[in-house]
C-alpha positions, 0 to 999 in steps of 0.5 A: 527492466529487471531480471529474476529467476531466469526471467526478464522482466521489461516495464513498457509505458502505460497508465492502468486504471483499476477497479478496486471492486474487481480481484484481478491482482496487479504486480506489487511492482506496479505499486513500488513507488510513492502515489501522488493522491488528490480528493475530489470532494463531492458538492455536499463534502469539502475539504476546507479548512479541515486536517485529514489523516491517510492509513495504507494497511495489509490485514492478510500478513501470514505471520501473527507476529506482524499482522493480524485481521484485527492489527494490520501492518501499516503500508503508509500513515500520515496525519494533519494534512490540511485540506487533505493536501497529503504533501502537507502532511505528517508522515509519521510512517513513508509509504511502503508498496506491497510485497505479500510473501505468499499470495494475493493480499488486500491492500486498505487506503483509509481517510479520515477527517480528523474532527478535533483538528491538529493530531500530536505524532504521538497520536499514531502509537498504536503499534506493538512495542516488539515490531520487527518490521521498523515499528509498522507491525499490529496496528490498532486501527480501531482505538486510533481513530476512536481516541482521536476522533477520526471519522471516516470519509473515504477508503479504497483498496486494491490487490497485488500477488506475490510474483517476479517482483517479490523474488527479486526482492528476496533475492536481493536481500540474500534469500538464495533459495527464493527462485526454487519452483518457479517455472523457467528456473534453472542453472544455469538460465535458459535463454529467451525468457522475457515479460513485460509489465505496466510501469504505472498504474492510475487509481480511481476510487468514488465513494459517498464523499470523496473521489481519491485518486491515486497516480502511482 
């Protein structure tokens, strides 16, 4: 549970699973903690023996010194995972869940296979030297994966909005102003107000090769 801008906030117990086809936003809380994440191959696809490399990227960040279209802000990036097994990996940037400031924002999970074999961590430098946001901003994607060979063998991609979640955040991080406009808020707190959210989320995602599953 958590209360912000007048509302709280409960988080009952559930398992949610989404279509990434469908535009239906989650809360970025639903999304706030690591995913566990397991490939399921396909009878024509295996994993064995090769590395993979995991890329979590938001494209729709409002500030063109973070983000753009063509550079993402890296939400996640790990290299070498053997088998495709991420907990084996190289996590060269930890996951950070959403937090779109300013409305729905599409999310991008890719996997690679890396077909050279064993990447060097500095493999993933394709980051703006002037990155205020812990070195994750305007990422190359594009010469990533042509410089170190990546091909692509799976993505997904899901949606969270910018609601509750996101103004206790702000909150939380000394932004006083960040409860003006929505709709309950006022001083002091009028009483009675309460929502409930999902706890956990179950994503499922099949593609040409791979089934990727993410249990958030």
């Amino acid at each position: 549970m958590f209360s912000a801008c007048c509302h709280d906030v409960t988080i009952p117990a559930k398992i949610t699973e989404v279509d990434p086809f469908v535009k239906q936003p989650d809360s970025p809380f639903v999304f706030s903690q690591t995913p566990v994440v397991r490939l399921r191959p396909t009878a024509s696809y295996s994993l064995t023996g090769k590395m993979v490399t995991y890329l979590m990227v938001d494209p729709d960040v409002p500030f063109a010194t973070i983000a753009t279209a063509d550079l993402p802000l890296v939400h996640w990036l790990v290299l070498n995972s053997p088998d495709g097994n991420i907990t084996s990996g190289d996590e060269v940037r930890s996951y950070s869940g959403p937090k779109p400031p300013d409305k729905t924002h599409q999310y991008f999970i890719m996997v690679y296979e890396q077909t050279t074999g064993t990447l060097n961590l500095t493999a993933a430098d394709r980051f703006s030297p002037s990155c205020p946001n812990s070195g994750r901003c305007l990422f190359n994607v594009t010469a990533f994966a042509r410089e170190n060979s990546l091909s692509l063998i799976g993505t997904t991609w899901l949606h969270a909005n910018s609601d509750l979640w996101i103004k206790k955040l702000s909150i939380d991080r000394g932004q006083d102003k960040a409860c003006e406009g929505v709709q309950g808020y006022a001083i002091p707190c009028p009483t009675g107000s309460a929502e409930q959210w999902h706890k956990s989320l179950l994503f499922i995602i099949s593609t040409g090769m791979l089934s990727l599953l993410l249990t958030l």
